[in-house]
ChimeraX commands (.cxc) that place a marker at each C-alpha (Angstrom):
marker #1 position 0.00,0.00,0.00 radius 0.5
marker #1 position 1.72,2.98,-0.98 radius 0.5
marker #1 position 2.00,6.21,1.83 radius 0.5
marker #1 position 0.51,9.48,1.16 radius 0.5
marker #1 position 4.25,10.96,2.26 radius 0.5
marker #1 position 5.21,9.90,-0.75 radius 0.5
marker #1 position 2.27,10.30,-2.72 radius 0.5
marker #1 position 2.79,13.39,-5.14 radius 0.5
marker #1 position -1.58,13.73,-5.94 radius 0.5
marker #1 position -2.26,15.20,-2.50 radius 0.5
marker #1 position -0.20,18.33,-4.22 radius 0.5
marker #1 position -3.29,19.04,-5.64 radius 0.5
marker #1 position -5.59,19.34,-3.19 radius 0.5
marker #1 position -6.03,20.41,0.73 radius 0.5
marker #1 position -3.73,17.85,1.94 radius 0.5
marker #1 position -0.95,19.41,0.68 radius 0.5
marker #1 position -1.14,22.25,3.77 radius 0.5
marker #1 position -0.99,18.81,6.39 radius 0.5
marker #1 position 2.13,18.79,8.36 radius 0.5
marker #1 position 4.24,15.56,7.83 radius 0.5
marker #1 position 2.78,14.15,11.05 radius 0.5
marker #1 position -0.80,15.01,10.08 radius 0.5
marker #1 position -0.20,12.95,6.39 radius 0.5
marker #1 position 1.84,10.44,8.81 radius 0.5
marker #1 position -1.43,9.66,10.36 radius 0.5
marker #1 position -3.44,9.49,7.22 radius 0.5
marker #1 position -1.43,7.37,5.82 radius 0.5
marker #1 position -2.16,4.74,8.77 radius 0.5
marker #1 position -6.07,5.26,8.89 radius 0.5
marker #1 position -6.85,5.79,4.92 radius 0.5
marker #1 position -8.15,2.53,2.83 radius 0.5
marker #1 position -7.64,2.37,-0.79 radius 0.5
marker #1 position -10.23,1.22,-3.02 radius 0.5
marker #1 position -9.74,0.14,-6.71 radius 0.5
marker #1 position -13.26,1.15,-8.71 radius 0.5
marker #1 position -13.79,-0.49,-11.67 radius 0.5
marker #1 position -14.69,1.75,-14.97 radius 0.5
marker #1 position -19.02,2.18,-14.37 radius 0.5
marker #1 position -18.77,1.33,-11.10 radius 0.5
marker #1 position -20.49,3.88,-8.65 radius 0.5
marker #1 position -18.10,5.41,-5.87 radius 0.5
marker #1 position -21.47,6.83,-3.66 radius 0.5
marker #1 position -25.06,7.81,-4.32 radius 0.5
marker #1 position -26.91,10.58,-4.22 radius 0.5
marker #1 position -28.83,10.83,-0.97 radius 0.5
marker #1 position -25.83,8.38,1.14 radius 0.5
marker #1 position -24.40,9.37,4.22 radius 0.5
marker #1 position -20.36,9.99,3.68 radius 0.5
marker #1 position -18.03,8.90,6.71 radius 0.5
marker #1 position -14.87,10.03,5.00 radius 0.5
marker #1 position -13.71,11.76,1.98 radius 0.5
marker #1 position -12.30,10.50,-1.38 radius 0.5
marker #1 position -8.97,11.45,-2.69 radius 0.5
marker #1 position -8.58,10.83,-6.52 radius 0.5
marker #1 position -5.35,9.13,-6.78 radius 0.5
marker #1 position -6.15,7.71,-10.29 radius 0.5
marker #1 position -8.72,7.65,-13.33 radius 0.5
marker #1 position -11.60,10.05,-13.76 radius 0.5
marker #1 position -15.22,9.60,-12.58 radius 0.5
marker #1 position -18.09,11.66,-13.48 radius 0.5
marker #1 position -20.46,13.63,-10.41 radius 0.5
marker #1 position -24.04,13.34,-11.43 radius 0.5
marker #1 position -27.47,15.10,-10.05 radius 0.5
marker #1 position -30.43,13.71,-10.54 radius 0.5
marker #1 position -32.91,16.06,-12.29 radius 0.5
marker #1 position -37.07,16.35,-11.95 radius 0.5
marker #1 position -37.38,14.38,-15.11 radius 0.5
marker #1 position -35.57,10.96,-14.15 radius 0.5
marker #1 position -32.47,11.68,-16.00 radius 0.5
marker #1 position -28.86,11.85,-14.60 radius 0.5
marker #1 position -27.03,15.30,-14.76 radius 0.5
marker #1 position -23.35,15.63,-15.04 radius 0.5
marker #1 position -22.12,18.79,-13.13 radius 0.5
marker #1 position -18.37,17.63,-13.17 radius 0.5
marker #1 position -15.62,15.69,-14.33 radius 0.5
marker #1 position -13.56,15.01,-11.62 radius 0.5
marker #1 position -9.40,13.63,-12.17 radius 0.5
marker #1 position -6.33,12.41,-10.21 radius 0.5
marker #1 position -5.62,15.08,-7.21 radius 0.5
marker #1 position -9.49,16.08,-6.32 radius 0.5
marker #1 position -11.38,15.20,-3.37 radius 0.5
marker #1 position -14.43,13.84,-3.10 radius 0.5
marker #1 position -17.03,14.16,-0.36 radius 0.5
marker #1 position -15.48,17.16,1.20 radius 0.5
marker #1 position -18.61,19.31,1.40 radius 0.5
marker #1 position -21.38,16.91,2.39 radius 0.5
marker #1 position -18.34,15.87,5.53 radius 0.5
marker #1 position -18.19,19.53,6.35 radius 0.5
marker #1 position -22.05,20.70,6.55 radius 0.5
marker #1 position -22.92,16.58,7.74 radius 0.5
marker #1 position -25.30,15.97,4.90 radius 0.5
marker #1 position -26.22,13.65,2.43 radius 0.5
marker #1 position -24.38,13.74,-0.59 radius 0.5
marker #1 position -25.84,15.55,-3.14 radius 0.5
marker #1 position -24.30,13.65,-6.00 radius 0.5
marker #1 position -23.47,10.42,-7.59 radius 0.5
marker #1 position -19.47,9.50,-8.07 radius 0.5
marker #1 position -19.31,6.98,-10.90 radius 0.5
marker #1 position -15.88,6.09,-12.38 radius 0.5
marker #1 position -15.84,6.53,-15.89 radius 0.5
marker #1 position -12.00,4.50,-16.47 radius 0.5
marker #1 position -10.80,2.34,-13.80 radius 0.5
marker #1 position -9.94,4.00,-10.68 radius 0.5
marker #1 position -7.36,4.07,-7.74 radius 0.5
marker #1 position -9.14,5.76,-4.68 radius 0.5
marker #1 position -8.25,6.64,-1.11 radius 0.5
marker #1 position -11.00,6.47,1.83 radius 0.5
marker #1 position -9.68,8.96,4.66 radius 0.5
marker #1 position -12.28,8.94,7.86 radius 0.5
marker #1 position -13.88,11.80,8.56 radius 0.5
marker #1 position -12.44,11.45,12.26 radius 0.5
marker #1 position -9.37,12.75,10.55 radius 0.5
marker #1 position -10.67,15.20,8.47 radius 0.5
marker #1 position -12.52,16.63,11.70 radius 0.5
marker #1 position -8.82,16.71,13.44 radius 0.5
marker #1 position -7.25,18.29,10.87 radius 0.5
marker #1 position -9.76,21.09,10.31 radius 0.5
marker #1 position -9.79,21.62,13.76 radius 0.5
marker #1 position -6.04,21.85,14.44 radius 0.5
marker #1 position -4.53,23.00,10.83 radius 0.5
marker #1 position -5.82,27.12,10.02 radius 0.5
marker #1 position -3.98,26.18,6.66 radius 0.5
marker #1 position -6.03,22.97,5.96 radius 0.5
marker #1 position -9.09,25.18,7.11 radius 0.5
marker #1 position -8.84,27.47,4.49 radius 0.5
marker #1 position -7.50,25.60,1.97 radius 0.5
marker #1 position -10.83,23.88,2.24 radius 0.5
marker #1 position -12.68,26.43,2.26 radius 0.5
marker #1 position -10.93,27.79,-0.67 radius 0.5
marker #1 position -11.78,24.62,-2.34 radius 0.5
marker #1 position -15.77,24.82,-1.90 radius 0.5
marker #1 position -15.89,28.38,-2.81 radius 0.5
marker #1 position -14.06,27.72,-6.40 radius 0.5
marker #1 position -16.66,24.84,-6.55 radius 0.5
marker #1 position -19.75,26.77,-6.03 radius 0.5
marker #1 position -17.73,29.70,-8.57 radius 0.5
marker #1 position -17.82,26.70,-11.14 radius 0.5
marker #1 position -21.25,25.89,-10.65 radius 0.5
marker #1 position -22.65,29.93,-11.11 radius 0.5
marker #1 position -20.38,29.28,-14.59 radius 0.5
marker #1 position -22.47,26.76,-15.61 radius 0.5
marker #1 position -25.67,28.43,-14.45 radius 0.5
marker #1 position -24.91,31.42,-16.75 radius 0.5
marker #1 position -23.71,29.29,-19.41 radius 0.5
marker #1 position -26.67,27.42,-19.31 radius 0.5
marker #1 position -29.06,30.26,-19.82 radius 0.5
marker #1 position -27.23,32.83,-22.66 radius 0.5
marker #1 position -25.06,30.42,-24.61 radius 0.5
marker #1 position -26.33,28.15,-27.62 radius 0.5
marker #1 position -26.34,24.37,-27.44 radius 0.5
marker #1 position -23.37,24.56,-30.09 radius 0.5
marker #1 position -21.45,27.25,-28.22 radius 0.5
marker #1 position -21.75,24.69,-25.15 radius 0.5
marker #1 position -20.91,21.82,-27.15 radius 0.5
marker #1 position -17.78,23.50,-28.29 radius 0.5
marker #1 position -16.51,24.03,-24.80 radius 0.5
marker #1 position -16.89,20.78,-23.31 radius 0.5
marker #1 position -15.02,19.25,-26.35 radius 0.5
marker #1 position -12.25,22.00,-26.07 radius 0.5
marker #1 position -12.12,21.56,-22.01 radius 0.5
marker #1 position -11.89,17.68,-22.48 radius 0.5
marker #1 position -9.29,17.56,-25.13 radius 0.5
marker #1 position -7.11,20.40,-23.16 radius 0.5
marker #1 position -7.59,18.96,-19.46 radius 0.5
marker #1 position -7.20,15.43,-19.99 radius 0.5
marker #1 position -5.26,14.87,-22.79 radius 0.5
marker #1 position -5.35,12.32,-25.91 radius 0.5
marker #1 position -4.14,9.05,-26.78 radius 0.5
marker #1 position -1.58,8.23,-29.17 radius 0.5
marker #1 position -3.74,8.03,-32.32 radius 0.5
marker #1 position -5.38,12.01,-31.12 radius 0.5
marker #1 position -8.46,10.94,-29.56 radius 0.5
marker #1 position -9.34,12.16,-26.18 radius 0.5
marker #1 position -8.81,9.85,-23.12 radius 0.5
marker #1 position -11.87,10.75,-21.86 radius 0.5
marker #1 position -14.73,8.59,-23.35 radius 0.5
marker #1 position -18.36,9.89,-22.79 radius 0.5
marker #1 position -21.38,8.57,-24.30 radius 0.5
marker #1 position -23.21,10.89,-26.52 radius 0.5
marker #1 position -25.72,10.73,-23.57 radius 0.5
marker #1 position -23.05,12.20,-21.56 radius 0.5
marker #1 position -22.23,14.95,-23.92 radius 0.5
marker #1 position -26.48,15.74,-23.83 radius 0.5
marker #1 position -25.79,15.41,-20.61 radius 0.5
marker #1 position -23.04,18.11,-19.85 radius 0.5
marker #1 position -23.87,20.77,-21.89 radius 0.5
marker #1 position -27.83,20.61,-20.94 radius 0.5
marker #1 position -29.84,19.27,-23.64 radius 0.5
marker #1 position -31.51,16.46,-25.14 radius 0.5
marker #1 position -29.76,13.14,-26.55 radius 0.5
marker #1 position -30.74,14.12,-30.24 radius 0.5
marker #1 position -29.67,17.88,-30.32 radius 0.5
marker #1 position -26.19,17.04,-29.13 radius 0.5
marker #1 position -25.46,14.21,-31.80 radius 0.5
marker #1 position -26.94,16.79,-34.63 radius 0.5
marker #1 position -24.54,19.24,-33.53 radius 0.5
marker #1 position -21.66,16.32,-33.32 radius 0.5
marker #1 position -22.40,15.13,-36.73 radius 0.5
marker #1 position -22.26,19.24,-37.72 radius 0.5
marker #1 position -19.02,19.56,-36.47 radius 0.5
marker #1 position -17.91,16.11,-38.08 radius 0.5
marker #1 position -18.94,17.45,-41.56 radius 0.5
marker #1 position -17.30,21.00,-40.85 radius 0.5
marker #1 position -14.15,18.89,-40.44 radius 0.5
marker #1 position -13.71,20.42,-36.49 radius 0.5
marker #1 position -14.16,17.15,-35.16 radius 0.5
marker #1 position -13.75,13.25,-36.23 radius 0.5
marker #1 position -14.84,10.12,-34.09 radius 0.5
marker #1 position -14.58,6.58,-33.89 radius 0.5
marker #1 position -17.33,4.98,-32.00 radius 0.5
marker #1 position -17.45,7.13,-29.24 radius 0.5
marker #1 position -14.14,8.07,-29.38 radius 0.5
marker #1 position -13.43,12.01,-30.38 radius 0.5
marker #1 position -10.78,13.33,-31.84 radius 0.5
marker #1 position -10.39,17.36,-31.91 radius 0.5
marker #1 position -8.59,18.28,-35.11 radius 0.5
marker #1 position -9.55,21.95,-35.27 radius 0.5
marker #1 position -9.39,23.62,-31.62 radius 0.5
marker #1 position -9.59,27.10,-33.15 radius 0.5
marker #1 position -12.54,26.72,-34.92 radius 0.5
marker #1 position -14.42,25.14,-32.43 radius 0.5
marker #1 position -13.22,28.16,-30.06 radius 0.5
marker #1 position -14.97,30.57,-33.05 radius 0.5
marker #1 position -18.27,28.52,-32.52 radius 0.5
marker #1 position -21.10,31.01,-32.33 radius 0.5
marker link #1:1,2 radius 0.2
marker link #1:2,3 radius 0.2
marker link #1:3,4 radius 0.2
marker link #1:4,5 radius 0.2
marker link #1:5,6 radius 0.2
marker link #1:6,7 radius 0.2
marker link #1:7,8 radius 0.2
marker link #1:8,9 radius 0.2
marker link #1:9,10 radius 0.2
marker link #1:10,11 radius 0.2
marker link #1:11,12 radius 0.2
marker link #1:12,13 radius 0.2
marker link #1:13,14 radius 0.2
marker link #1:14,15 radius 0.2
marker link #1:15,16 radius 0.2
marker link #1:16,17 radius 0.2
marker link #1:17,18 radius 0.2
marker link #1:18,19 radius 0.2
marker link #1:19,20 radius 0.2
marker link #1:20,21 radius 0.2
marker link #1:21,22 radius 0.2
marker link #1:22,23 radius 0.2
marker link #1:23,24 radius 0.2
marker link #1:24,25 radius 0.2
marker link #1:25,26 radius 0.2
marker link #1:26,27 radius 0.2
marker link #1:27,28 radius 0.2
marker link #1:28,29 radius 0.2
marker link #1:29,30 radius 0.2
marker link #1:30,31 radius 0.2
marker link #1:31,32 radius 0.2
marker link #1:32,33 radius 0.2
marker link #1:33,34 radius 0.2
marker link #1:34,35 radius 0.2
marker link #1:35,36 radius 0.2
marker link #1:36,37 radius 0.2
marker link #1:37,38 radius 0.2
marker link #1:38,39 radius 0.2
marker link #1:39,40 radius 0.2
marker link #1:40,41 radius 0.2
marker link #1:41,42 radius 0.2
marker link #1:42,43 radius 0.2
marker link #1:43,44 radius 0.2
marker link #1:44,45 radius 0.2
marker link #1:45,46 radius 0.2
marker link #1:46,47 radius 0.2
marker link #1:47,48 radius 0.2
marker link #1:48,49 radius 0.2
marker link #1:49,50 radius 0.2
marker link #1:50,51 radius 0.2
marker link #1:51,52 radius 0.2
marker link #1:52,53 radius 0.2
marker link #1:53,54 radius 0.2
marker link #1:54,55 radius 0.2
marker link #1:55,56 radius 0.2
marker link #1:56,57 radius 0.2
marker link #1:57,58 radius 0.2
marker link #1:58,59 radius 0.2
marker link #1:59,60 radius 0.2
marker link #1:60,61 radius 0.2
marker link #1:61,62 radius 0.2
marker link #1:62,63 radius 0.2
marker link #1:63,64 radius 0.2
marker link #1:64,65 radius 0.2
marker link #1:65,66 radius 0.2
marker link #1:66,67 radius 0.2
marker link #1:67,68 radius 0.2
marker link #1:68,69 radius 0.2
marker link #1:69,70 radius 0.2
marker link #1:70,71 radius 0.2
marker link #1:71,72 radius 0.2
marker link #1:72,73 radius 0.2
marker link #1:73,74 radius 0.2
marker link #1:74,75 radius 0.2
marker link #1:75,76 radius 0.2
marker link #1:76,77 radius 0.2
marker link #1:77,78 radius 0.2
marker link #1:78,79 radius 0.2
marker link #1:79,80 radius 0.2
marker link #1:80,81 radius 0.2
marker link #1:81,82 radius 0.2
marker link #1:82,83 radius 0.2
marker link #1:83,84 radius 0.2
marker link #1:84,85 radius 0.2
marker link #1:85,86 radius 0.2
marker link #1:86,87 radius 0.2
marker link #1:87,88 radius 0.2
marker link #1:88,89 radius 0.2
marker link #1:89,90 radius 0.2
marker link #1:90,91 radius 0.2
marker link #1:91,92 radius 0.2
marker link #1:92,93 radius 0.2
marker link #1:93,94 radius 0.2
marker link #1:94,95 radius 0.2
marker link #1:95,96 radius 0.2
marker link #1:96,97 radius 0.2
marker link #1:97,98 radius 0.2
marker link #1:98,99 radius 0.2
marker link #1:99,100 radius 0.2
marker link #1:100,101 radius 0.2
marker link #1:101,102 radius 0.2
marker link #1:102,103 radius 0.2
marker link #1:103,104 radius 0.2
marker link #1:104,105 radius 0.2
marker link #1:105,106 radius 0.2
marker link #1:106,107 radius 0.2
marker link #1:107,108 radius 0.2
marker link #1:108,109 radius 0.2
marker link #1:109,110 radius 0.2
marker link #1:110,111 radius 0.2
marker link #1:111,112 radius 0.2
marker link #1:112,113 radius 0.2
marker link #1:113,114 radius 0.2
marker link #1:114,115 radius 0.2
marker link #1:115,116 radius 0.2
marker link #1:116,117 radius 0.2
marker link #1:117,118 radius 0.2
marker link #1:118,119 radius 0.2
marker link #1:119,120 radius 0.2
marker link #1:120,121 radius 0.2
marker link #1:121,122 radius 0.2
marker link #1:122,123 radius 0.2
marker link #1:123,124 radius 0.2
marker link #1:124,125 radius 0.2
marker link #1:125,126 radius 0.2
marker link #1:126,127 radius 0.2
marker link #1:127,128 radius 0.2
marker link #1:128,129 radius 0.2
marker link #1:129,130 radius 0.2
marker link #1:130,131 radius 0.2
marker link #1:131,132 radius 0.2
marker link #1:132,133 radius 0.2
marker link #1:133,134 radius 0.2
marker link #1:134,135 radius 0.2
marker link #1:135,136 radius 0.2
marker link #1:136,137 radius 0.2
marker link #1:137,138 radius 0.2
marker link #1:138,139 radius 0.2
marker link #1:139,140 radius 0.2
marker link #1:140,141 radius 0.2
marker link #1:141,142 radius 0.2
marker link #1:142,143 radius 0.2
marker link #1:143,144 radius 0.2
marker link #1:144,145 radius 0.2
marker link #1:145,146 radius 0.2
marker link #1:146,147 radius 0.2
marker link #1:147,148 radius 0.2
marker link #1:148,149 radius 0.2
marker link #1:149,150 radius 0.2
marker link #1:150,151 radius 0.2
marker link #1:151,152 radius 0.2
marker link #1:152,153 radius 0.2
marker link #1:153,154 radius 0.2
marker link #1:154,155 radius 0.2
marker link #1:155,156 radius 0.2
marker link #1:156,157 radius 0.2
marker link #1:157,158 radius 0.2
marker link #1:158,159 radius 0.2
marker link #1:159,160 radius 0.2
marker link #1:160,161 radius 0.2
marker link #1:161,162 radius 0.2
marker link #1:162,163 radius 0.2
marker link #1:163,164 radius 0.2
marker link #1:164,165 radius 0.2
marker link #1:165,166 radius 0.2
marker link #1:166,167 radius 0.2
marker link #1:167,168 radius 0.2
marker link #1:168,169 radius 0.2
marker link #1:169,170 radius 0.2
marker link #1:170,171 radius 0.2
marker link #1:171,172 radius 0.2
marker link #1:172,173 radius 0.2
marker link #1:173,174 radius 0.2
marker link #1:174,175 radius 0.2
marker link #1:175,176 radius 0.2
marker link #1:176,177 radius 0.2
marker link #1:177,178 radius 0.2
marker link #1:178,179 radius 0.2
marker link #1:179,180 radius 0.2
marker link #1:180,181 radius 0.2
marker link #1:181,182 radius 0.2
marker link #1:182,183 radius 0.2
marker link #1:183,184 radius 0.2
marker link #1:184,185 radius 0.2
marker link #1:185,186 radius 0.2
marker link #1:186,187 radius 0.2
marker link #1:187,188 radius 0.2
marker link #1:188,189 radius 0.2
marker link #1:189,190 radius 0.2
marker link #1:190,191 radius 0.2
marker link #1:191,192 radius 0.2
marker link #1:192,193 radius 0.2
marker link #1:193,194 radius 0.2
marker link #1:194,195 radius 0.2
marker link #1:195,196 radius 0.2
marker link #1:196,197 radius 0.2
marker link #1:197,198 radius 0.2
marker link #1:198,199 radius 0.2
marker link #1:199,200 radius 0.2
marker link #1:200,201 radius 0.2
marker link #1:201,202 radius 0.2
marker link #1:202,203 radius 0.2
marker link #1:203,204 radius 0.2
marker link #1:204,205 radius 0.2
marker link #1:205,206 radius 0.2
marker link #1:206,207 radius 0.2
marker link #1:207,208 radius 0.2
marker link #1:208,209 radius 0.2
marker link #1:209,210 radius 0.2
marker link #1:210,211 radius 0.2
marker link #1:211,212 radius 0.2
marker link #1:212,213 radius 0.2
marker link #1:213,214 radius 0.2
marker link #1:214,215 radius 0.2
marker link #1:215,216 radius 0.2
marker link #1:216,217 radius 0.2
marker link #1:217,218 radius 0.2
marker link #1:218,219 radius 0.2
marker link #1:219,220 radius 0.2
marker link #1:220,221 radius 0.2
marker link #1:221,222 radius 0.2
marker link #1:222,223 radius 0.2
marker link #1:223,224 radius 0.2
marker link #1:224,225 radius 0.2
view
């Protein structure tokens, strides 16, 4: 089991303002958990009793709306935390964690978050800092949502995908969503976000194999109006 001393993900995150005797004692209460790709991490509605740390893959957070169908509100990759909020207020989560490539995970208990937030200012904050760039992200989507066309939206989860996660050795992006998922992310039905796909196939900004996408023409996608 490797130790998060020497574990160079909790850079990215809160952990990194823990003092080596505060990660010391992490490292002997966390679990790690190995999620396989579709697997769910936690559910809507469950009671957390610890917080994720991302230490590899990508899973998807997903809200359930009034019509049945599953939101995605964020991707979230190696270095995040997951659960942080819900620990903080003690609520149910209010999203779904489900792994969309297989998945290296670390349970810490909330017993230690509690001790660290209580004894660390710089944890504290950094924390804090965390939720508040969160709920920043979500007033993003909010306005997206309302003023920006289904294309427009379209464009920007392809150009955020390609340029956050990176692509594989023949271009495409690592980062395999369903065209559900797509629908999904930018806010609209199944249909409208394939028509727009198959648009920007034909206008040459795009190419795909299955469900794999391939970005060939960033600029032009970042001129989508």
């Amino acid at each position: 089991m490797s130790k998060c001393e020497q574990c160079i993900v909790r850079q990215f995150n809160s952990l990194k303002s823990l003092s080596r005797e505060e990660i010391l004692n992490i490292s002997g209460c966390k679990t790690t958990k190995f999620i396989k790709k579709g697997e769910t991490i936690f559910e809507e509605g469950e009671t957390l009793h610890g917080v994720y740390c991302v230490k590899d893959g990508i899973c998807k957070l997903t809200k359930l709306s009034a019509n049945g169908k599953d939101q995605i509100v964020k991707l979230v990759v190696k270095g995040d935390l997951l659960g942080q909020r819900s620990l903080i207020v003690n609520e149910a989560v209010n999203l779904s964690a489900v792994a969309l490539n297989n998945m290296e995970v670390c349970f810490i208990p909330k017993e230690e978050i509690f001790s660290n937030l209580k004894n660390n200012s710089d944890f504290s904050m950094d924390m804090l800092k965390q939720m508040a760039h969160d709920l920043k992200e979500s007033d993003n989507v909010i306005v997206n949502m309302a003023q920006k066309s289904v294309k427009q939206r379209l464009a920007e989860a392809l150009i955020y995908i390609h340029t956050s996660f990176g692509v594989d050795k023949d271009g495409f992006s690592t980062v395999i969503l369903s065209r559900e998922d797509y629908a999904s992310v930018v806010g609209t039905a199944t249909e409208s976000a394939i028509r727009v796909l198959s648009q920007f196939k034909k206008e040459g900004l795009i190419s795909t194999s299955g469900k794999k996408i391939k970005v060939n023409d960033l600029e032009g996608l970042k001129r989508i109006e």
